[in-house]
N, C-alpha and C positions, 0 to 999 in steps of 0.2 A: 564614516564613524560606525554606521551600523554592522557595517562587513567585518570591518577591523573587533567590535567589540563579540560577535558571534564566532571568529576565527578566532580570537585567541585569550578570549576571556577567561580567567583562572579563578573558581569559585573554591571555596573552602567549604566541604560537605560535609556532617556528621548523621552516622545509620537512624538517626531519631528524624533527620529531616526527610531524608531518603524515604521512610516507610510513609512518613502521613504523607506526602505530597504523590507519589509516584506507584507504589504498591498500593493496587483496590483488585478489587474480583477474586481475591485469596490468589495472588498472581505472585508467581516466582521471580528477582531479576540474576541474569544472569552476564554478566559482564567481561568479556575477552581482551587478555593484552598477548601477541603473538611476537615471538622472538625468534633467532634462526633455530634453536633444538628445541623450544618449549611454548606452551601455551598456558598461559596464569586465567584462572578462572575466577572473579570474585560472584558469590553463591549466595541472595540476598531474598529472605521472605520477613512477614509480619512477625517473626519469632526469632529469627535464630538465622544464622549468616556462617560461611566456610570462603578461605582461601587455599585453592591449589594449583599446585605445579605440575603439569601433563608434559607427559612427553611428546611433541610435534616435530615432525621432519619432513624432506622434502620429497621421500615417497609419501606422505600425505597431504603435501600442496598437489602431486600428480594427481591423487585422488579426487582431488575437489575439483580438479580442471575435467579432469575423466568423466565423474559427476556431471557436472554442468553441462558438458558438450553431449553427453547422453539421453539428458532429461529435453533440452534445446535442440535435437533433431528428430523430426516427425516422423522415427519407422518403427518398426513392431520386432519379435524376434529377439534375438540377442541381446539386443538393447534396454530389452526388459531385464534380464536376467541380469546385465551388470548395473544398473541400475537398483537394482533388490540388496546387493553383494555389496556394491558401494554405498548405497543408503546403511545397511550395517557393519560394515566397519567403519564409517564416520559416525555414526552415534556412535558406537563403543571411545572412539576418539576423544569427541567432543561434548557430550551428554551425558554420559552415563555415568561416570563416578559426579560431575556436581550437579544432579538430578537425584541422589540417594539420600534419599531422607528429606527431602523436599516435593511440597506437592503440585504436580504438571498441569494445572486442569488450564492456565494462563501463564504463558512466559513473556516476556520481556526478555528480548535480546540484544546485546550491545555487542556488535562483532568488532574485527579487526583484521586486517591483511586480505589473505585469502578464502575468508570463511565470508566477503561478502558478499562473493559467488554461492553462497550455499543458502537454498532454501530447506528451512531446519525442518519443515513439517512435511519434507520428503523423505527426511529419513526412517530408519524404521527399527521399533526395538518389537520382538519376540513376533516378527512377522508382520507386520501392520505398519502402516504407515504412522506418524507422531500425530495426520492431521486426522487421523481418526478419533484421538481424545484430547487433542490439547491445542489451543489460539497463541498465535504466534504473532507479537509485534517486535519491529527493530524500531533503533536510535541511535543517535551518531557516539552519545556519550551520558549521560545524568545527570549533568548540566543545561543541555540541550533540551532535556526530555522535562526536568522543573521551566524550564523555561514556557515550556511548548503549553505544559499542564495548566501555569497560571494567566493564562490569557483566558480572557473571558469569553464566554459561548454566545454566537448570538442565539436571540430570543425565537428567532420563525425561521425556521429552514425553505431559502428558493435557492436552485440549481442552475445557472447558467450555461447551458450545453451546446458545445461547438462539433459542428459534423462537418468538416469544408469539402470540398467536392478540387477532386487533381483527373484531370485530361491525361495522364501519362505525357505531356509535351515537354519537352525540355524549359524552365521557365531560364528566361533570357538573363534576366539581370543578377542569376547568382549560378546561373550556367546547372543547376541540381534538377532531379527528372524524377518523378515521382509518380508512380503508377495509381492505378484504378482505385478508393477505397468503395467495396460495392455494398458494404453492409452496415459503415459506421453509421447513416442515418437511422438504419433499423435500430440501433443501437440504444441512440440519442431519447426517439419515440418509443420504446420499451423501459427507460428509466423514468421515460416523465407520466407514467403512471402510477408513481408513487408517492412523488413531491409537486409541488408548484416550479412548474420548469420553463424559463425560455428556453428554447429552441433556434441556434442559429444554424442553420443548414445553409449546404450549396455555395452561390455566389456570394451571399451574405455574410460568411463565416471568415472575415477577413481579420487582419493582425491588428486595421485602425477599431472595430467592432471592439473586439475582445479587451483593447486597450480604455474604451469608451466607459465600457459596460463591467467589468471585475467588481469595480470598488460597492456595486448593487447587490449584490450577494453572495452566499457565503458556504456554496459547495461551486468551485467548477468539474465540470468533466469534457478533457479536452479528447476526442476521438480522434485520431489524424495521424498525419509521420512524423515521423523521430528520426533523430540522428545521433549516435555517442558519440565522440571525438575522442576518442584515448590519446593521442599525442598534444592537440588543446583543447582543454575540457572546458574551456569558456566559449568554444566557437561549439559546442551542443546543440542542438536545436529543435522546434517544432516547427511545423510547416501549418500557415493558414492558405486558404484561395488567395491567389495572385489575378486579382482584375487588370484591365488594363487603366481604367482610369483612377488608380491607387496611386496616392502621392508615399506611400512606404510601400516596402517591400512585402515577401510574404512570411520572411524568418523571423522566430522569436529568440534568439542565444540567451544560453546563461549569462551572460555579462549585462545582458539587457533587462535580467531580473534587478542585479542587486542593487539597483535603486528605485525599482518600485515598490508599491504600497499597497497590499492583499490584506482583505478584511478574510481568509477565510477558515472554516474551519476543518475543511478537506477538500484538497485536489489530485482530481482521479485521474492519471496520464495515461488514457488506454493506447498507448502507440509502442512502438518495438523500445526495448531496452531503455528506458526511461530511468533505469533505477542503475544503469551500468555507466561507467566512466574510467575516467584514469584512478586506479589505486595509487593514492600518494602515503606514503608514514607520516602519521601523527595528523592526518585529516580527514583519511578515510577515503570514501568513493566520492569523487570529483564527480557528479554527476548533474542531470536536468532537475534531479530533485534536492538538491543543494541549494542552485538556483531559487526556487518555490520557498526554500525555508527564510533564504535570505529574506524572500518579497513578505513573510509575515505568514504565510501556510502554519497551520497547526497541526496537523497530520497529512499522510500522502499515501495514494495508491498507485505504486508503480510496475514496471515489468522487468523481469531479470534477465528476458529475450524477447528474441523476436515472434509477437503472438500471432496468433493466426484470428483474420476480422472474423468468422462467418461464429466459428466457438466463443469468442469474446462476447458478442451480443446476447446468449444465452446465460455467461454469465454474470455477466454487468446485472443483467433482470435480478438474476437470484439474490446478488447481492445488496439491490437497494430495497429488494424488499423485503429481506433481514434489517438494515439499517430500519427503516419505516417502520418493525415492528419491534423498534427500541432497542435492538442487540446491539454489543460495544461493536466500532469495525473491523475488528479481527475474530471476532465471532460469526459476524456476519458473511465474511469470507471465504474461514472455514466451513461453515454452514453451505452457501453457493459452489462451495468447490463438490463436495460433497453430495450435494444436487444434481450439480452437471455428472458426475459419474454416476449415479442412480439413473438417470434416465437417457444415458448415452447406453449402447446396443453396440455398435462397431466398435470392434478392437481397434482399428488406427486411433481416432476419434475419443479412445480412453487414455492414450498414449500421453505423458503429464506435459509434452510439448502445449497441450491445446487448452490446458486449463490451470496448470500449477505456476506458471508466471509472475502468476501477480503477489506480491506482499504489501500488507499496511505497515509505514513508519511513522514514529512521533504519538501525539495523543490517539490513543483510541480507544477512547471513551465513545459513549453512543452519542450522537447524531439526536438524537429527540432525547429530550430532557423526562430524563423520569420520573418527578412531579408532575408530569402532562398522564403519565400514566396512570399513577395514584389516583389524579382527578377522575378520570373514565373510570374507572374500578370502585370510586367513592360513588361517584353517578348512576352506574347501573340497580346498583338495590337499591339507592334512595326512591330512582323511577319505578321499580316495581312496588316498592312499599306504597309509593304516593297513587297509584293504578288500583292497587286493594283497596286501597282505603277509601277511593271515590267508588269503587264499585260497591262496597258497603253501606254506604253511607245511602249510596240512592235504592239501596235495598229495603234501608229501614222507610 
């Protein structure tokens, strides 16, 4: 029932309910329906709303494929340059006439077809990348995204973080072979400097664990491998340690989400292509994070390729310690992406294989409740007023 009522449920929306529940942070939406000659854009802020009709065709699906394959292999050179070329002629495409007269500092993205290949804050208008001024979240639809918005936040933020350990052996009983992760734990111990973190590593990090332990808190971050299935997108999966005295296996499939029960309010898939699947019409990307929405996920952090472990650890940090300091998560994001290129040095290493990856979908609102910050901010001069006034008092 729960599958059935998230797949095909038909809400009846009006722009009054859209703006309270969904537009905050003076944030734009901007929502895609893709046809074979055209792309319809509905263009939605606190004020004022446009519908248009772009022209699209299938030298610009080429584009987006060209794109993606460019930004998703790690070499320098030419790649840069089509990348630059491509990043601007798909803004002019897709941004630029319904961005006009609307302000960018937060988008909201609702794609469709082949744009969900396209991460938007690589594109580039007048030179620059878009993640240079502006926070980029997706969503499946604005139904989905009211959905996602009224669930309630839990009150204390703990992280439950899984780092499993794979031997590169062939594991026997699903015949799959998974190589070395050498730096997901460093990962794992660099996020939990910012929140109250369990920490499952190594042998521990197994599928019955993670199965045990979810319903206790309410950020996971799962470090490990992925797998997309483009031809079945329910056979998806994450990989836990495989023990041998494991009465289950070590796969997680999406089929095996949609009847579980996730209290949370972001789960982070640091593993390859998490966010990629089968393109189906009129359901969007069949993907691992599908999966997660079904289980009751409020927002997700996923990957559009295949990342690379050793760059992902640096910035996993950045980003939880924008979240920690109250930024919505796609602020936070853009913030850490931003980071890793300020203090990365090698041209390979800047190349957007190693850090552009990842996007937040669904709610991204911040992670620490901003009443909690108010309080600290009301606290600190009450403390220095109450510090004077005892030093006064024993003066007199």
């Amino acid at each position: 029932p729960k599958y059935h009522e998230l797949k095909y449920q038909n809400i009846a929306l009006n722009l009054a309910t859209v703006r309270e529940n969904v537009l905050d942070n003076n944030s734009t939406l901007v929502s895609y329906t893709m046809t074979e000659e055209y792309l319809y854009a509905i263009v939605l802020d606190d004020a004022k709303e446009k519908f248009l009709k772009l022209s699209f065709s299938d030298d610009d699906r080429k584009d987006i494929r060209a794109f993606y394959k460019a930004l998703s292999s790690p070499t320098i050179g030419d790649s840069q340059q089509a990348i630059s070329d491509l990043g601007k002629a798909l803004f002019a495409k897709t941004l630029k006439k319904p961005l006009e007269g609307f302000n960018t500092e937060n988008l909201s993205i609702i794609p469709d077809g082949e744009l969900h290949y396209l991460p938007f804050d690589l594109l580039q208008e007048n030179g620059s990348y878009l993640l240079q001024s502006t926070s980029i979240g997706y969503s499946n639809s604005v139904a989905s995204l009211l959905e996602l918005k009224s669930k309630k936040k839990s009150e204390k933020n703990r992280i439950l973080a899984f780092a499993p350990t794979f031997t590169g052996a062939a594991v026997t009983n699903t015949n799959r072979q998974f190589g070395k992760l050498l730096y997901n734990g460093d990962e794992v111990s660099k996020i939990s400097a910012f929140y109250d973190t369990e920490k499952i590593m190594g042998t521990k990090a197994t599928l019955e664990n993670f199965k045990a332990k979810t319903s206790d808190f309410n950020v996971l971050h799962l470090a490990t491998h992925a797998s997309a299935n483009d031809q079945y997108p329910d056979y998806s999966y994450l990989a836990f340690t495989q023990t041998k005295d494991s009465t289950t296996g070590n796969i997680l499939y999406i089929k095996d989400l949609y009847n579980s029960t996730l209290n949370a309010d972001m789960v982070t898939l640091s593993a390859c292509q998490t966010g990629i699947g089968k393109l189906q019409k009129g359901q969007g990307m069949l993907s691992l994070s599908k999966g997660f929405y079904y289980a009751g996920a409020k927002s997700l952090v996923n990957s559009l390729w295949k990342i690379n472990d050793k760059s992902t650890v640096t910035l996993m940090e950045y980003f939880y310690q924008g979240l920690s300091k109250g930024k919505s998560k796609t602020e936070a994001l853009r913030i850490a992406k931003l980071k890793y290129l300020e203090t990365t040095d090698d041209d390979l290493l800047r190349h957007p294989y190693y850090w552009a990856g990842f996007v937040v979908s669904g709610d991204a609102s911040p992670l620490n409740d901003s009443s909690d910050l108010w309080w600290w901010l009301w606290l600190v001069p009450v403390t220095i007023l109450g510090f004077w006034w005892l030093k006064k008092r024993k003066s007199i």
